[in-house]
N, C-alpha and C positions, 0 to 999 in steps of 0.2 A: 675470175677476179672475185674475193671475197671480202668483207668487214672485218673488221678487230672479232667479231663474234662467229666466224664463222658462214655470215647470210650473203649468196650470190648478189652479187652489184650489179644490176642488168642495163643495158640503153646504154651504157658508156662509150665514150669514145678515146681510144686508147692510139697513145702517137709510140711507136715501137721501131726506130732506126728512124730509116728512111718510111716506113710504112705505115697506114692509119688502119687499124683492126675495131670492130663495136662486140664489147660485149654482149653476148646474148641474153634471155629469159632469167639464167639461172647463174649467169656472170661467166660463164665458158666463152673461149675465145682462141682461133686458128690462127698461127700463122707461118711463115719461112722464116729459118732464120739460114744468110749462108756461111761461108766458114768462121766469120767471129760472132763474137758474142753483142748482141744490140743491148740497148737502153730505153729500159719504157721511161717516156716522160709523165709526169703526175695530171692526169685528167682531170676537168676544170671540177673546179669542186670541190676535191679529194686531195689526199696527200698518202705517198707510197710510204705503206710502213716495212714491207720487205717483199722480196720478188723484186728487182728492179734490172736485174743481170739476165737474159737470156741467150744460153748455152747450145749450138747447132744441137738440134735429135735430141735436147732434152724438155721436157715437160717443166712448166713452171706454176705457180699458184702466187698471184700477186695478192698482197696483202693490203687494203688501204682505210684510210679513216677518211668521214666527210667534214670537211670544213666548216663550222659553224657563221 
């Protein structure tokens, strides 16, 4: 998970289906997805600017802004 600028969003906790995944150090984040596609929901604080679809066996990069 990254900023509008590109800088890893580390410590997050990110709601993905049914699942809860945390970003790590540098905003990298594992998870399953199985045959459909999940929906991350917008972690507190933040709002999803793109990435929000996750595709079985595809890699994604969520994009988000912090809330002021």
């Amino acid at each position: 998970m990254v900023d509008e600028s590109g800088n890893g969003v580390a410590d997050v906790e990110l709601q993905v289906g049914k699942q809860t995944v945390f970003a790590g150090a540098t905003g990298e984040f594992e998870l399953t997805v199985g045959k459909r596609k999940a929906y991350v929901a917008s972690p507190e604080g933040w709002r999803i600017v793109s990435g929000t679809n996750v595709e079985p066996g595809e890699s994604v990069t969520i994009v988000v802004e912090h809330l002021h």
